[in-house]
DRENSEDO-27784 format. One record per atom (N, C-alpha, C): atom name; residue in three letters; x, y, z. Coordinates in steps of 0.05 Angstrom, whole numbers, plus 32768, in hexadecimal, padded with zeros to 4 digits. Layout:
# DRENSEDO-27784
atom, type, px, py, pz
CA, Ala, X, Y, Z
...
# end
This chain:
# DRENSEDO-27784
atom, type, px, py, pz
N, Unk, 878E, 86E7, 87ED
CA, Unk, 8772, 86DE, 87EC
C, Unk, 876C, 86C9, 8801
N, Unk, 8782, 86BB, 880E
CA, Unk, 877E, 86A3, 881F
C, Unk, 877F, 86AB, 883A
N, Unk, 8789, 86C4, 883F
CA, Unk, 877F, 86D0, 885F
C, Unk, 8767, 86D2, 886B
N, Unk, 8759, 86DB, 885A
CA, Unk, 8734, 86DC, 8869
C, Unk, 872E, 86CC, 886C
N, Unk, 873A, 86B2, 885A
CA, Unk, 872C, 8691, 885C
C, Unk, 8734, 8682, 886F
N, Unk, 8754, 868F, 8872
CA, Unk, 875C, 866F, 888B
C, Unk, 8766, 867E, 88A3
N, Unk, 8776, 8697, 88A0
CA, Unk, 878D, 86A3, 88B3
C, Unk, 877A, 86B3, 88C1
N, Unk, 8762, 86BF, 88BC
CA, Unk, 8759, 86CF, 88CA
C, Unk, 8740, 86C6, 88E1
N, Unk, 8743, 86D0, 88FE
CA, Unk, 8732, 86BB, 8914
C, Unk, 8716, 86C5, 890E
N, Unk, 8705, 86AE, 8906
CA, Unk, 86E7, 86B1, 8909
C, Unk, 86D7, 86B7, 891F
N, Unk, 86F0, 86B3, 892F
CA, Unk, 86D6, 86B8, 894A
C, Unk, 86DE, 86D2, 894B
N, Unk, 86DD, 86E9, 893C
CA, Unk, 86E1, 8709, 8945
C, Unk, 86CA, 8709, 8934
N, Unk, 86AC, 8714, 8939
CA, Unk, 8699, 8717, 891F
C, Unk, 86A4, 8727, 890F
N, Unk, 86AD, 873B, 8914
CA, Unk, 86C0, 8751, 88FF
C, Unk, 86D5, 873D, 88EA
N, Unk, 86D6, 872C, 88F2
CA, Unk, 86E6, 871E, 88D9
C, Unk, 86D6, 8707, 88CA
N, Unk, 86BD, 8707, 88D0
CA, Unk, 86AF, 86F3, 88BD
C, Unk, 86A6, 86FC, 88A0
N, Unk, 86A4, 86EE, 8899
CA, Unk, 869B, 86FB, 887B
C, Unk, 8684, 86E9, 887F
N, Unk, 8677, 8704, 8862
CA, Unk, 864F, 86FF, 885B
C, Unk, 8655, 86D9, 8851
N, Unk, 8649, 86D5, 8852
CA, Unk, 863D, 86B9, 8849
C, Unk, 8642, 86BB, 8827
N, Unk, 8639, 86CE, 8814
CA, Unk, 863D, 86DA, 87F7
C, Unk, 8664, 86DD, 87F1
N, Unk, 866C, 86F0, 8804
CA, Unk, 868D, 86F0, 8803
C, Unk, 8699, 86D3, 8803
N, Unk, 8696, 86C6, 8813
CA, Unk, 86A2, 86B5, 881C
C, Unk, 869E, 8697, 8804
N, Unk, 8684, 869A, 87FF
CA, Unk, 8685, 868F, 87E3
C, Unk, 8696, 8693, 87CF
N, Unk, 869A, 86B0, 87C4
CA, Unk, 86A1, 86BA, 87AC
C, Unk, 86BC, 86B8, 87BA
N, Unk, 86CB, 86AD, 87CA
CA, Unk, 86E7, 86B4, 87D6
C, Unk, 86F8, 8698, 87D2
N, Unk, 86E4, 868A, 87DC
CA, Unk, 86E9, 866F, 87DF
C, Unk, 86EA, 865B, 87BE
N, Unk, 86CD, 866D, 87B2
CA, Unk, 86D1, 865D, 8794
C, Unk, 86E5, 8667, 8786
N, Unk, 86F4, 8680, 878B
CA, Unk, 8703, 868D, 8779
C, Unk, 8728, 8681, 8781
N, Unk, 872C, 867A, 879C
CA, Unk, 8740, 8668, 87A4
C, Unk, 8744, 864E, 8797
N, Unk, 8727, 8640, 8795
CA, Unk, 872B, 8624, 878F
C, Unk, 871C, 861D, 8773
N, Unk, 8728, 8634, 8764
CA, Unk, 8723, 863C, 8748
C, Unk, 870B, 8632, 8738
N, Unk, 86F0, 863C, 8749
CA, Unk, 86DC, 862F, 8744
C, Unk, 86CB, 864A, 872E
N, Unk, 86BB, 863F, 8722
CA, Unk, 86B0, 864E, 8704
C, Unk, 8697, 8665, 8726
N, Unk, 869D, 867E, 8725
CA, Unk, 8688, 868D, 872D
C, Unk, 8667, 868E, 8731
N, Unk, 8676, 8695, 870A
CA, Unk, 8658, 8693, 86FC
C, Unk, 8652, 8680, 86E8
N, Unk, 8636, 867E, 86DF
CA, Unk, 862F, 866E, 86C6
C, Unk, 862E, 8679, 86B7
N, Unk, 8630, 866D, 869B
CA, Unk, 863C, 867D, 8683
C, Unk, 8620, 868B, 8679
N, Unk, 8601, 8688, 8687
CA, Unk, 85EB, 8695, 8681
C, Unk, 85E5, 86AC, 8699
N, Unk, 85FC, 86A9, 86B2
CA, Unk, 85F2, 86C0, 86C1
C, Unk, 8610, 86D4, 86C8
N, Unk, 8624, 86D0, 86B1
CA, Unk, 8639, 86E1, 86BB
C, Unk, 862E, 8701, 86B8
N, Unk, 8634, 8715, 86BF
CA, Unk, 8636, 872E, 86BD
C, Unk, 863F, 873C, 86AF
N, Unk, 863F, 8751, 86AC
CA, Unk, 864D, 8763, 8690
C, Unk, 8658, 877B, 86A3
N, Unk, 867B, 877D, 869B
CA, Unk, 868A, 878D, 86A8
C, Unk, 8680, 87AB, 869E
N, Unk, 8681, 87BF, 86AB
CA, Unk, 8683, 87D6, 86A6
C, Unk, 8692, 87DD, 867C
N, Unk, 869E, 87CA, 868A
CA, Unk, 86AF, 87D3, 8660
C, Unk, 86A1, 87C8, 8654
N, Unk, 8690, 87B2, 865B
CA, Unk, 867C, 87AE, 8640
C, Unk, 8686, 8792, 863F
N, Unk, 869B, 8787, 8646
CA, Unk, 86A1, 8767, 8641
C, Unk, 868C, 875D, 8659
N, Unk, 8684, 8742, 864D
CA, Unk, 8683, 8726, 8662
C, Unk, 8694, 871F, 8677
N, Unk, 868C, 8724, 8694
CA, Unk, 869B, 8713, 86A7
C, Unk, 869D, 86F9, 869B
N, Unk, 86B5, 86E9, 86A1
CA, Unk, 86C2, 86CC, 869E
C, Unk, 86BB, 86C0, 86B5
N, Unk, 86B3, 86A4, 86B2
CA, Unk, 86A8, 8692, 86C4
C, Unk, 86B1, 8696, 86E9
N, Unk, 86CC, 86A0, 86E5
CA, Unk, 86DB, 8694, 86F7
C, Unk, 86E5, 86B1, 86FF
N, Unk, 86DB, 86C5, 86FA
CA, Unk, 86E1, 86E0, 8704
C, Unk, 86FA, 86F2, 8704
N, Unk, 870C, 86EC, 86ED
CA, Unk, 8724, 86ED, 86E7
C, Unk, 871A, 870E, 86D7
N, Unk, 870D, 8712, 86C7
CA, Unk, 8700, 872A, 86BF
C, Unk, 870F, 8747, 86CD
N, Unk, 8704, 8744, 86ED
CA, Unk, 8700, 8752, 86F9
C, Unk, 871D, 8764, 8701
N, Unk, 8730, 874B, 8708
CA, Unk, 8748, 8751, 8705
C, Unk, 875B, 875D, 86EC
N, Unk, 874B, 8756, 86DB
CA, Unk, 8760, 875A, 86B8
C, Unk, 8758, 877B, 86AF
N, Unk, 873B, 877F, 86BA
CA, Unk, 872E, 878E, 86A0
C, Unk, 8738, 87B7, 86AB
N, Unk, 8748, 87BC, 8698
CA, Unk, 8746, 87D6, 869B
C, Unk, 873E, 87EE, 86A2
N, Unk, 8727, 87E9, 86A3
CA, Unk, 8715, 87FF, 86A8
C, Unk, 870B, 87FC, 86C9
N, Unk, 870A, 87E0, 86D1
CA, Unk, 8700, 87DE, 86E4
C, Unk, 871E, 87D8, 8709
N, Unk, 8731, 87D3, 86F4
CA, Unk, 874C, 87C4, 870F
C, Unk, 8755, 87E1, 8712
N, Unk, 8767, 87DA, 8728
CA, Unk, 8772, 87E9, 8737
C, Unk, 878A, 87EE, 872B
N, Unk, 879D, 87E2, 8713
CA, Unk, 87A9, 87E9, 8703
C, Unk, 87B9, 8807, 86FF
N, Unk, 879F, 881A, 86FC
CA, Unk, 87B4, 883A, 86F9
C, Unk, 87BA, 883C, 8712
N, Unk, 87A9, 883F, 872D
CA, Unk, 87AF, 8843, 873F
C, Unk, 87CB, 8839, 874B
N, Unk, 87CD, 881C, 8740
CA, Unk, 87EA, 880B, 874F
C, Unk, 87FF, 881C, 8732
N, Unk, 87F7, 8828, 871E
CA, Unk, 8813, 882A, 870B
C, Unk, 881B, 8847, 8715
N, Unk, 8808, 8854, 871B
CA, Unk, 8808, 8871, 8729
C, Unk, 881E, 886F, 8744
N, Unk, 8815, 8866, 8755
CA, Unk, 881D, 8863, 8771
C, Unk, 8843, 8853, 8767
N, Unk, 883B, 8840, 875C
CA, Unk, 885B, 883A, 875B
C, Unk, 886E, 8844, 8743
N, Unk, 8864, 8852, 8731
CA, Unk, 8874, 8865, 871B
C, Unk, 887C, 8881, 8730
N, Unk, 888E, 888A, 872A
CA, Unk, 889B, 88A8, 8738
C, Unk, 8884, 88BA, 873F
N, Unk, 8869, 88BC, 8731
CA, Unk, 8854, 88D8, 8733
C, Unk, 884D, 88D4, 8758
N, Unk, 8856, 88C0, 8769
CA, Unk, 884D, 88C0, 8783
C, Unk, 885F, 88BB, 8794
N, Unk, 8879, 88B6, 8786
CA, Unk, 8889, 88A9, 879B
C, Unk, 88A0, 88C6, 87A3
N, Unk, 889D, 88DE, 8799
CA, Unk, 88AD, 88F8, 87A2
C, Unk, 8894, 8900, 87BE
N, Unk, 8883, 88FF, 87BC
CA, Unk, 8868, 8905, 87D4
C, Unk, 886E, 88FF, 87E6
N, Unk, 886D, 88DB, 87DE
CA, Unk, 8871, 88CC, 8803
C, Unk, 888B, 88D2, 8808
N, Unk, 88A5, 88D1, 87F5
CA, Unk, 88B1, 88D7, 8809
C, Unk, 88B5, 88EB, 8812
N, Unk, 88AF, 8904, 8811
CA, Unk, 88AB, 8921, 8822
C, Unk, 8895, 8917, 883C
N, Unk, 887C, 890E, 8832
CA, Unk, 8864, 890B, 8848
C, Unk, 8872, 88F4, 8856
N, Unk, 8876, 88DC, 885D
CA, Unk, 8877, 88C4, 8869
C, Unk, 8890, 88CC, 887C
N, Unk, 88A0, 88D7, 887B
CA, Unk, 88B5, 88E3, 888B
C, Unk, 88AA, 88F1, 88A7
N, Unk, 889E, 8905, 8899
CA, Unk, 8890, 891F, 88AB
C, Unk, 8877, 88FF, 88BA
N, Unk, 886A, 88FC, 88B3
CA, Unk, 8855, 88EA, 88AF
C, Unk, 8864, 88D8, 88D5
N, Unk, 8881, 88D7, 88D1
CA, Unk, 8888, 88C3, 88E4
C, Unk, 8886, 88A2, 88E1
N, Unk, 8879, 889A, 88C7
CA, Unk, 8879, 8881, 88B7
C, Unk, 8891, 8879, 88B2
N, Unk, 88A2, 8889, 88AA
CA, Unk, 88C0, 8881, 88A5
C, Unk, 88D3, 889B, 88A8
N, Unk, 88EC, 888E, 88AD
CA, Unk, 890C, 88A4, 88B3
C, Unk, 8909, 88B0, 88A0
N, Unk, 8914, 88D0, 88A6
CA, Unk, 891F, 88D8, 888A
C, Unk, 8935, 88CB, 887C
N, Unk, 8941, 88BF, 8885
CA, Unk, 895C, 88AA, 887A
C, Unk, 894E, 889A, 8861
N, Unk, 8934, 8891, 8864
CA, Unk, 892F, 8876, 885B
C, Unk, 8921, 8882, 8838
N, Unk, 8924, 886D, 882A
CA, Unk, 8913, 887B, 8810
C, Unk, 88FC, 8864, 880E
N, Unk, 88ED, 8873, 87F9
CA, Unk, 88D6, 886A, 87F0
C, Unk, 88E0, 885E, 87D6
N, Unk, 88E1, 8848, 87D6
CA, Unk, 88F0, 8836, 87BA
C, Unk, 88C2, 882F, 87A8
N, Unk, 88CC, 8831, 8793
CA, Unk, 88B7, 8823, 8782
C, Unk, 88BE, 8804, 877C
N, Unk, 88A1, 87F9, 877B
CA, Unk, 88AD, 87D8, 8768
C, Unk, 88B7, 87DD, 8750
N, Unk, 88CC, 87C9, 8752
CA, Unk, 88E0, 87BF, 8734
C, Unk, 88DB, 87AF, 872B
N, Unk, 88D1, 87B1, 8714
CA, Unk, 88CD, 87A6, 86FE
C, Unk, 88E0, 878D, 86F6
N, Unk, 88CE, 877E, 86F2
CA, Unk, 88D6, 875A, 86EA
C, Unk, 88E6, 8753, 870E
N, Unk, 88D5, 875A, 8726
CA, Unk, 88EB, 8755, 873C
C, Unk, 88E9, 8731, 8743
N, Unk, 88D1, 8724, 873E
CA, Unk, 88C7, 8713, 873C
C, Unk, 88CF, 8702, 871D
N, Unk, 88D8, 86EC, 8722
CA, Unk, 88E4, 86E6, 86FB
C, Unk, 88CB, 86DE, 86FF
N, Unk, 88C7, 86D3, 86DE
CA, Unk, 88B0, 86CA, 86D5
C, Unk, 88B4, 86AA, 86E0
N, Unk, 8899, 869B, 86DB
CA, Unk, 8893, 8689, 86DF
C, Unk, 8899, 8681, 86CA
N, Unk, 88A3, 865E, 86BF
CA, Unk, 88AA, 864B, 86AB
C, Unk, 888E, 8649, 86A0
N, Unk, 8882, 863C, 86B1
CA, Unk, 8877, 8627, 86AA
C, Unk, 8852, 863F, 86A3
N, Unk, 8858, 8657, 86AF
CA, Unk, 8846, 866D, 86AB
C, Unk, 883E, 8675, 8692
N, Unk, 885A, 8673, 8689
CA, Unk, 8864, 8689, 866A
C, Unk, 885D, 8675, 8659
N, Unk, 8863, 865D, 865D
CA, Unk, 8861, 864B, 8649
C, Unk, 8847, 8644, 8646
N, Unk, 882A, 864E, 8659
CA, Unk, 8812, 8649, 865E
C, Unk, 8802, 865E, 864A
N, Unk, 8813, 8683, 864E
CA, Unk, 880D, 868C, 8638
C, Unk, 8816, 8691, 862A
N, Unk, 8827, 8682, 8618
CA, Unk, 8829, 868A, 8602
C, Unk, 881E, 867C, 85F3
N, Unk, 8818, 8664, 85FF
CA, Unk, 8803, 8648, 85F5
C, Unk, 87E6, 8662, 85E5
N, Unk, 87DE, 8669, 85FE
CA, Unk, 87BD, 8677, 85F9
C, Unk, 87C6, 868B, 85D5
N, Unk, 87E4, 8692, 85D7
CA, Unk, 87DD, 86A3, 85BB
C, Unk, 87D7, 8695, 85A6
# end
C-alpha cells in the first residue's frame, strides 16, 4: 500500500493518483477513521462499513479470498504448470509450488491482541 505513496515517480502523470485515491490511501496507511459513523456505507452483504475501512478486506462476499484459495489450493496449480512452461515463463525443470501454510509464524504480540477482542 506504500508504493503509490512514496516509491512511485510523480512526475510520470501515469503514476499520479485522483486527488479522492490518494486520500483514501494515505488515511488508510496512517490509520485514519475513512468514514463517519453517520456517512459509512453498507457492504453488498448487508453489514456497515467500519470507520477505518477494514470491512472491505474481511467481508466474504465482497474480497478476493476464493479467488486467492482457488489459485493457491491444487484446482490451478496442475494448469500453470503444463501452460507456464509452453508459455516460456518458466523451464520445464522448474515447478509451480503453492503457499504453505503458517510459512510466516504468527505474531506475539498480534495473537495476544486477538484473543483479547474474544
Amino acid at each position: 500500500m506504500s508504493l503509490p505513496l512514496i516509491h512511485m515517480s510523480r512526475s510520470n502523470p501515469k503514476h499520479r493518483l485522483s486527488n479522492i485515491d490518494f486520500i483514501i490511501m494515505l488515511k488508510r496507511k496512517l490509520l485514519l477513521p475513512l468514514y463517519s459513523p453517520t456517512t459509512a456505507s453498507t457492504c453488498k452483504c448487508g453489514a456497515k462499513h467500519d470507520l477505518f475501512g477494514q470491512h472491505a478486506f474481511r467481508c466474504t462476499l465482497i474480497s478476493k479470498k476464493i479467488a486467492h484459495d482457488y489459485i493457491n489450493t491444487s484446482g490451478l496449480q496442475p494448469t500453470l504448470q503444463n501452460i507456464l512452461p509452453t508459455a516460456g515463463i518458466i523451464s520445464s525443470s522448474s515447478v509451480v509450488r503453492t503457499e504453505q501454510p503458517n510459512h510466516i509464524p504468527i505474531n506475539p504480540l498480534r495473537a495476544r491482541h486477538l484473543h483479547a477482542k474474544k
